[in-house]
C-alpha positions in Angstrom: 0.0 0.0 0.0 1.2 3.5 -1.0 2.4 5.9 1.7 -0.4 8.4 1.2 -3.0 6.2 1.0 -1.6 4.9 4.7 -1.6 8.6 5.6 -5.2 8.9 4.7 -6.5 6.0 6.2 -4.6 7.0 9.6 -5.8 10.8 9.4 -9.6 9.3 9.2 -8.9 7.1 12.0 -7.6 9.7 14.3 -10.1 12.4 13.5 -13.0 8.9 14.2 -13.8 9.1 10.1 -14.5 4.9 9.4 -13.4 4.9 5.7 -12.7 1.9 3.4 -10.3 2.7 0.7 -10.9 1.2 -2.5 -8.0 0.7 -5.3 -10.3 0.9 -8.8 -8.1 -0.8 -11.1 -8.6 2.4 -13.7 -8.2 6.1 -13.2 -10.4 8.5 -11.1 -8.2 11.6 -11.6 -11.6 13.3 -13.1 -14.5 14.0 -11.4 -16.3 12.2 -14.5 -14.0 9.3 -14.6 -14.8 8.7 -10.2 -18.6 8.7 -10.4 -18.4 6.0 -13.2 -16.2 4.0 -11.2 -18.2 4.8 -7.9 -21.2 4.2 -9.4 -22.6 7.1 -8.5 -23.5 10.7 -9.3 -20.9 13.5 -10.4 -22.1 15.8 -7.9 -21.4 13.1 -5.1 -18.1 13.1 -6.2 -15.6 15.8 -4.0 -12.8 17.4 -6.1 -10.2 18.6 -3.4 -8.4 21.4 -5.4 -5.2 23.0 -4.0 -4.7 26.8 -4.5 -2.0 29.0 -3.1 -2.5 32.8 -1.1 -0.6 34.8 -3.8 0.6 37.2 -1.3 1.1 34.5 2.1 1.9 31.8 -0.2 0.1 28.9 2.0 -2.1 26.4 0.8 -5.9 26.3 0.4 -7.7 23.3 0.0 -11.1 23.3 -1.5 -13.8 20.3 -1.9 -16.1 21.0 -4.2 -18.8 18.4 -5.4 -17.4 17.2 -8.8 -20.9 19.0 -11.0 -19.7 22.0 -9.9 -17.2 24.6 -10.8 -15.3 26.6 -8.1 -16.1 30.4 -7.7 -12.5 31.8 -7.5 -13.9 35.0 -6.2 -15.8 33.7 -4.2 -12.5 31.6 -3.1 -10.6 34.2 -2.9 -12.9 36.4 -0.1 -13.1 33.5 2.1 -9.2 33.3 1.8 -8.8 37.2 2.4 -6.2 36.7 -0.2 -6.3 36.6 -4.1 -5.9 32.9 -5.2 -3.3 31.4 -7.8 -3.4 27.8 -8.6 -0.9 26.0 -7.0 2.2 24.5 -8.7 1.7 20.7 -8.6 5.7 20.1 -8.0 4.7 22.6 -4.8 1.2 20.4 -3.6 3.1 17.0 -3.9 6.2 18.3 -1.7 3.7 20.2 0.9 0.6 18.0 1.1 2.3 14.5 0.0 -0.2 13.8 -2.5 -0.3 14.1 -6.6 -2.7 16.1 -8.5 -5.7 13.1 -9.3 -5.0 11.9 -5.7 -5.4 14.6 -3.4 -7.6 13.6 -0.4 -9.9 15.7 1.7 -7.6 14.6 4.7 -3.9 13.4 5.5 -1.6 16.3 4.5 1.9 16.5 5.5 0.9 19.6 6.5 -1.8 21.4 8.1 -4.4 23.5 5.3 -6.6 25.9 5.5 -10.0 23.9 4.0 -13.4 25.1 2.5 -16.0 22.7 1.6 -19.1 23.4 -0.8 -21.9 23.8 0.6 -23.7 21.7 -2.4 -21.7 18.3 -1.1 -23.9 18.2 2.5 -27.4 17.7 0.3 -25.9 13.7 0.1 -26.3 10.3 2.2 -22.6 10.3 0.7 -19.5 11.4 -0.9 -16.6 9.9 -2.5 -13.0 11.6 -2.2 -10.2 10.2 -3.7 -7.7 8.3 -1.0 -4.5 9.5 -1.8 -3.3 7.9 -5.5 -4.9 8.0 -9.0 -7.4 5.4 -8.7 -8.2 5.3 -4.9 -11.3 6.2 -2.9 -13.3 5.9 0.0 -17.0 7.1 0.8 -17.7 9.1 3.8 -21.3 11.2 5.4 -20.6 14.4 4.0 -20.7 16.2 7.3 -18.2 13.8 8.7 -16.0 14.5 6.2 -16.3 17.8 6.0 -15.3 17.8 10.1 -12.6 15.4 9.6 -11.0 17.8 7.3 -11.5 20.6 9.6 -13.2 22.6 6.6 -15.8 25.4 7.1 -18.8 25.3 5.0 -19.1 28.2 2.1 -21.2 29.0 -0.9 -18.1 27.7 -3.3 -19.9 26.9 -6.7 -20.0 30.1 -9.3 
């Protein structure tokens, strides 16, 4: 098993998330490409995207359910900074996870989290587990504490 996917799994159990990680055999790197392997609805699908304070430079994370696009102004006034996407060199050294893998929970280090409002109208959610083609379901609430995120009006 992959480091990161160990870091997820441990950062679930120590925040009392129960999660089962799930390797798909094919890619869930897309929002698109995860529902069709979850079996389940786009929108149930959270895309964790990585941006970077352009003046403090620190890492925001923000899940957004995977029919939605994310408001960067919006964004942007919750982070009281403007917003540049982040370098993905820069969110593999800092979060230890690659773009397509990047989980709700189990950074190297702590970041600053938003989730969409739209993701707590589900039973559940699926966030990817750390690598390319792994996930795990969670209560959207649960999740959403686990990741120590505060709720927002994200989707433009």
């Amino acid at each position: 098993m992959s480091k990161s996917i160990k870091r997820v799994e441990e950062a679930a159990k120590e925040s009392g998330l129960t999660i089962e990680v799930r390797r798909m055999g094919e890619s869930t790197r897309t929002a698109e490409e995860a529902a069709a392997q979850c079996g389940c609805a786009v929108a149930q699908i959270v895309k964790s995207l990585i941006f970077q304070g352009k003046d403090s430079g620190r890492l925001l994370l923000f899940l957004v359910a995977g029919n939605n696009r994310l408001d960067t102004e919006k964004a942007a006034a919750l982070a009281g900074e403007a917003l540049e996407r982040a370098d993905p060199r820069l969110i593999r050294e800092r979060t230890g996870f690659a773009i397509g893998g990047v989980s709700p929970i189990g950074h190297l280090e702590p970041v600053a989290a938003f989730a969409d409002e739209a993701l707590l109208g589900f039973d559940v959610v699926w966030a990817a587990a750390g690598a390319h083609d792994a996930v795990f379901s969670a209560e959207p609430n649960a999740l959403v504490a686990a990741a120590g995120a505060r709720v927002a009006q994200l989707a433009g």
